[in-house]
GUVOGU-542877 format. One record per residue (C-alpha): residue number from 1; residue in three letters; x, z, y. Coordinates in steps of 0.25 Angstrom, whole numbers. Layout:
<rs>
 num residuo    c1    c3    c2
 NUM     ALA     X     Z     Y
...
</rs>
This chain:
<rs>
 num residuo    c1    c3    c2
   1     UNK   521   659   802
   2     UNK   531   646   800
   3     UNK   528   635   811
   4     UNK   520   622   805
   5     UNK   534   614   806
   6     UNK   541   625   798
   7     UNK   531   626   787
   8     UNK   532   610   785
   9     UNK   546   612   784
  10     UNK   548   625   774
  11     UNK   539   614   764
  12     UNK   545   602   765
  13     UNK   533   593   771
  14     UNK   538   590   783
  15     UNK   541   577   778
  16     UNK   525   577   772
  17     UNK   520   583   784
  18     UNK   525   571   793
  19     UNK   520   560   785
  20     UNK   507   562   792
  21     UNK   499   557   803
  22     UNK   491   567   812
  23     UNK   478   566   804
  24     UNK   482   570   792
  25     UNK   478   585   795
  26     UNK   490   591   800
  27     UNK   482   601   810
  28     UNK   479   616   805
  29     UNK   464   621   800
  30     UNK   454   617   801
  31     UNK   460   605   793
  32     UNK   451   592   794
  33     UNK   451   580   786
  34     UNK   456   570   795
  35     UNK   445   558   796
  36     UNK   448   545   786
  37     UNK   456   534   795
  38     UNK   447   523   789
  39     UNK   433   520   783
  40     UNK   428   528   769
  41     UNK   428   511   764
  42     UNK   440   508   770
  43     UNK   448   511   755
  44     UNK   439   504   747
  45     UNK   439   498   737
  46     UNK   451   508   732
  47     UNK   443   521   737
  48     UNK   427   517   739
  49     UNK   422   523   753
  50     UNK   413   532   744
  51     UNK   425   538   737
  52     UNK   431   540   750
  53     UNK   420   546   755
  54     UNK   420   556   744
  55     UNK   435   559   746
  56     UNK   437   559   760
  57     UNK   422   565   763
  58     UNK   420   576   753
  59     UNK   434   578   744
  60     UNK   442   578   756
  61     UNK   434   584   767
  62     UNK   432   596   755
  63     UNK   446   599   755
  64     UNK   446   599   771
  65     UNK   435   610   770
  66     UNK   440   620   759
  67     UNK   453   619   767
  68     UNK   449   624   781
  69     UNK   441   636   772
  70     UNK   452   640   763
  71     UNK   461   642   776
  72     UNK   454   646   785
  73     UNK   458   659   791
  74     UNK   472   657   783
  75     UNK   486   654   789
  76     UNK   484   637   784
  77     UNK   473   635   795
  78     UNK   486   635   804
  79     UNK   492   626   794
  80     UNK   494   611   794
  81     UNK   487   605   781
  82     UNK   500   602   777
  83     UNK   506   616   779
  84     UNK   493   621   770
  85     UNK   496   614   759
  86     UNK   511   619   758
  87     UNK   507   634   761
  88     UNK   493   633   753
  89     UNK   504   628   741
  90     UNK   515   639   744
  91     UNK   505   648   744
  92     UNK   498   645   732
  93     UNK   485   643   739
  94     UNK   477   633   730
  95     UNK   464   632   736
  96     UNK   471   630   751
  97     UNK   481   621   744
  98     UNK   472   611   738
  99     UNK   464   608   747
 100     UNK   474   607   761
 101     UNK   481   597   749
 102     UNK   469   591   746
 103     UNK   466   589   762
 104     UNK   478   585   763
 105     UNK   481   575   754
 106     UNK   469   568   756
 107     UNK   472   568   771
 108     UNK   484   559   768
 109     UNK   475   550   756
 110     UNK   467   544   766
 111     UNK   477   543   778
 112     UNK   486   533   767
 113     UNK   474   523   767
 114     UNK   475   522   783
 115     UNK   476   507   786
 116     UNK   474   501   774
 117     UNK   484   497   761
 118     UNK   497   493   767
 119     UNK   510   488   761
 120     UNK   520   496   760
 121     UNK   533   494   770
 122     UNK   546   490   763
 123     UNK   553   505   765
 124     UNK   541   509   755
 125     UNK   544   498   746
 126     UNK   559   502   744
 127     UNK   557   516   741
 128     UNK   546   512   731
 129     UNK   557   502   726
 130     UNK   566   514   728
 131     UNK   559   526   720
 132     UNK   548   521   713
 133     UNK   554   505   709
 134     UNK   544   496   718
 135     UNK   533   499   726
 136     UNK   522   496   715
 137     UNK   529   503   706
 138     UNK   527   516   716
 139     UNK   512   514   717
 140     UNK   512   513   703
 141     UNK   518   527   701
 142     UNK   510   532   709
 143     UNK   497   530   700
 144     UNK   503   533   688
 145     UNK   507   547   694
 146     UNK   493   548   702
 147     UNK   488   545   689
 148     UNK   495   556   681
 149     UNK   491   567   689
 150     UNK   481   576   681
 151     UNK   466   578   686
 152     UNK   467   577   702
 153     UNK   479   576   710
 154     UNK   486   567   719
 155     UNK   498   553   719
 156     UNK   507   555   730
 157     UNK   520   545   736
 158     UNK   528   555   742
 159     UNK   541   554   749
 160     UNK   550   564   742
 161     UNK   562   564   750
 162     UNK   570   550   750
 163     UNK   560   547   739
 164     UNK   546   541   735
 165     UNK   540   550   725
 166     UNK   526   551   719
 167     UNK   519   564   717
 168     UNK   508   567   708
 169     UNK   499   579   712
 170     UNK   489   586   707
 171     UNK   475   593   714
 172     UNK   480   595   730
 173     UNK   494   592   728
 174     UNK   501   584   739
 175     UNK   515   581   744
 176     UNK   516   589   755
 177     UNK   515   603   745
 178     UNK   526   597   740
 179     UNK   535   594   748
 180     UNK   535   576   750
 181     UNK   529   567   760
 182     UNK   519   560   757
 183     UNK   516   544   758
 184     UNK   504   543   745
 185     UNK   494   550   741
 186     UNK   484   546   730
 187     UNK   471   554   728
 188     UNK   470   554   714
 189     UNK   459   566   713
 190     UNK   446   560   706
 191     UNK   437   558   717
 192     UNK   448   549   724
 193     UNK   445   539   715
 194     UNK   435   538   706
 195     UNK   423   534   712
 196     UNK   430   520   715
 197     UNK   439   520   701
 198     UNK   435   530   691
 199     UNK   445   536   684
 200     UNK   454   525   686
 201     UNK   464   534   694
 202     UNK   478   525   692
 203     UNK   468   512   697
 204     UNK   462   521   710
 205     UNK   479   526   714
 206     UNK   483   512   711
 207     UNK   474   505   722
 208     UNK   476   517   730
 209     UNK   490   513   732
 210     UNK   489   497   730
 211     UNK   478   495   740
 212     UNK   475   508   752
 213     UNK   487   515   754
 214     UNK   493   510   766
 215     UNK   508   509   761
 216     UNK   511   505   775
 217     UNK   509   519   781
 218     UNK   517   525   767
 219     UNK   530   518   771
 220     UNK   526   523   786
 221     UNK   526   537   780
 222     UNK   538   535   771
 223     UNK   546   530   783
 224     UNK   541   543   790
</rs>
């Protein structure tokens, strides 16, 4: 069986892979669902402490759970999370797939609120100005991608190589399956939102990026 080190290599997500502190579930099965590095009403009014509760309590901690019986007994309890998401996908494994991705990418959702909004350093400003024409004009491609992905899905800022790019996912999709590092992610699954907005999905991404993502830790990752 390939090392860890090789694996990551062979899929392209070193680069992902690195982006990440500790706690975002790097160690082997039985995966746990790291604890939230603030209160449940520390993102209000964006995302209520009820909706949190929700998401994080049951949505999340669910995905946790089916994980650690689909692989049980199987070569991905020796995995990193990381690792089960590129094999569960090579493999064609839906049910593992999903719900590693789904783990996965929540794990990273929350850790980006860490602190509190931030501005973003000016390195993220130039390659905003760079790829996308200005910083607000980044944000703002991001809803209006996060806002054409059909049913449930996901908004991500990536680093694609030398290059910003924003990736719009369906279901369990992340970067990491395919291949970019990471610096966004915005839920855009029903119960991310609509306690607090409805179905006002572009106005729930939109305050998402203007007032809880700490853009101070992005440029940190980009940097990295």
């Amino acid at each position: 069986m390939l090392d860890r080190r090789t694996l990551l290599a062979a899929s392209g997500t070193v680069a992902a892979a690195a982006l990440f502190r500790p706690h975002i579930a790097r160690a082997a099965a039985p995966f746990a669902q790291p604890p939230l590095p603030y209160e449940e009403s520390a993102l209000a009014p964006t995302i209520s402490a009820r909706t949190v509760g929700l998401h994080y309590g049951k949505h999340h901690k669910g995905y946790f759970d089916k994980l650690n019986k689909l692989v049980d007994g199987k070569p991905y309890a020796g995995m990193t999370l990381e690792e089960v998401i590129v094999e569960a996908k090579k493999a064609g494994d839906t049910a593992v797939f999903n719900n590693a991705g789904q783990a996965w990418n929540h794990n990273f959702y929350w850790a980006q609120f860490e602190g509190g909004a931030a501005a973003p350093p000016r390195a993220l400003v130039q390659a905003a100005e760079r790829d996308f024409g200005g910083f607000d004009a980044l944000k703002a491609k991001m809803v209006e991608v996060g806002d054409g992905v059909f049913g449930t899905g996901w908004v991500w800022l990536v680093r694609d190589g030398d290059k910003l790019a924003i990736l719009g996912l369906q279901d369990a999709g992340n970067p990491v399956a395919e291949g970019k590092a990471p610096l966004v992610g915005v839920d855009v699954w029903e119960h991310a939102y609509y306690l607090d907005w409805e179905n006002r999905r572009t106005a729930h991404i939109k305050a998402v990026l203007d007032d809880r993502v700490n853009w101070s830790a992005v440029g940190e990752k980009l940097a990295g």
